[in-house]
C-alpha positions as CSV (number, residue, x, y, z in Angstrom):
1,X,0.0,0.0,0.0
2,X,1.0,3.4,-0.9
3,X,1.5,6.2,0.9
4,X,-0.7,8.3,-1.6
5,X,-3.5,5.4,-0.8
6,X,-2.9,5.4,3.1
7,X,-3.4,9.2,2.8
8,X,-6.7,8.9,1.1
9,X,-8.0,6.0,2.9
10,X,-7.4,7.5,6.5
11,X,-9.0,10.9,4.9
12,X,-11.9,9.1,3.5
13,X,-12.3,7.7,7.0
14,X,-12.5,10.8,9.0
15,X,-14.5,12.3,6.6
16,X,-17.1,9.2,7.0
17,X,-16.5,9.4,10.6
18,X,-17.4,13.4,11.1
19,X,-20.5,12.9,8.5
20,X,-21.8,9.8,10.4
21,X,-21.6,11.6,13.8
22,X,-23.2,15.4,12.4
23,X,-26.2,12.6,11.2
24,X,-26.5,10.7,14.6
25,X,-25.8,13.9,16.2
26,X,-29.3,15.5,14.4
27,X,-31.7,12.5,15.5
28,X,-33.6,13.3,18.4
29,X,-33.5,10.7,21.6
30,X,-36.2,8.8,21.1
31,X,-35.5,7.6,17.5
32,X,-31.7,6.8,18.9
33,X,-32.9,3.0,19.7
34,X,-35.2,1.8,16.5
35,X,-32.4,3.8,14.3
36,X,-29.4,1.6,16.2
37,X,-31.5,-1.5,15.9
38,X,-32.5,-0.6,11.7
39,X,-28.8,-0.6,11.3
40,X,-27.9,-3.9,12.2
41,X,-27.6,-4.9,8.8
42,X,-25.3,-2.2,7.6
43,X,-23.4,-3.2,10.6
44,X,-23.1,-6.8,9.2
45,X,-22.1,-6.0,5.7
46,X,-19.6,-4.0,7.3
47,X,-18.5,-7.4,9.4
48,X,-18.5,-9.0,6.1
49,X,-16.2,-6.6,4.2
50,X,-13.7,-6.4,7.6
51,X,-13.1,-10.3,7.1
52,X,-12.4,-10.0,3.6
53,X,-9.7,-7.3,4.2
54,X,-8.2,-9.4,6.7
55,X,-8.0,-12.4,5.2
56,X,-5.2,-11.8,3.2
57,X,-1.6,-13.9,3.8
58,X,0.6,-11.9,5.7
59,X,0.8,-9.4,8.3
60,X,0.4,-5.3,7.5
61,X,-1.4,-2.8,8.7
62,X,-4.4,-3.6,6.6
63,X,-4.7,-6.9,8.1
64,X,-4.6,-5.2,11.5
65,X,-7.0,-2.7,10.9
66,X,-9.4,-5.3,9.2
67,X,-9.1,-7.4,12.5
68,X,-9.6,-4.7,14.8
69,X,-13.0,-3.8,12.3
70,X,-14.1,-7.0,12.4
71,X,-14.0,-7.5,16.5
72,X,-15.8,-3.7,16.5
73,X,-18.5,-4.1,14.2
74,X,-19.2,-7.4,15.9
75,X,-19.4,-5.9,19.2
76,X,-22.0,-3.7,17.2
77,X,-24.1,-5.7,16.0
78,X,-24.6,-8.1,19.0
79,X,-25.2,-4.7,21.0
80,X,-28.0,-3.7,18.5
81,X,-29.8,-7.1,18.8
82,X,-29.4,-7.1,22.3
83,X,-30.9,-3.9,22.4
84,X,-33.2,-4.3,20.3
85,X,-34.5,-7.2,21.9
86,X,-34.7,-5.4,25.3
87,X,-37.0,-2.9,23.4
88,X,-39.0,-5.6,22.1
89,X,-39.9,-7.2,25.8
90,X,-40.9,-3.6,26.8
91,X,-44.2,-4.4,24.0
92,X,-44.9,-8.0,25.3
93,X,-47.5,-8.5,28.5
């Protein structure tokens, strides 16, 4: 990997991550939980493309970053079912 891809790669990333959080950042409170639980399967495409980057041979800093991805948007999609499923009991009688 270049240093010119690196470059635009990380600046694609705190782009995404600055855009993501002005969005999240304008939805009020109480759409926070069925938003988080609607996203789940963004979050699991994202789990998807994480193990593709880091299934390649070797070790480099993609690798890395694809592992650490993949544990994250694990973590986040467990924690929206989980969630989701907690909002769910609150309907049932």
């Amino acid at each position: 990997m270049t240093t010119a891809t690196l470059m635009t790669c990380l600046f694609v990333f705190v782009l995404a991550s600055f855009v993501g959080f002005e969005v999240i950042n304008k939805v009020p409170p109480t759409l926070h939980t069925p938003l988080m639980s609607g996203a789940n399967a963004i979050s699991g495409i994202a789990v998807l493309g994480a193990i593709l980057v880091s299934g390649a041979v070797g070790w480099n800093i993609s690798i890395v970053l694809g592992l650490i991805a993949v544990v994250l948007a694990t973590v986040n999609v467990v924690g929206g079912f989980l969630v989701t499923d907690r909002m769910l009991l609150m309907f049932k009688k």
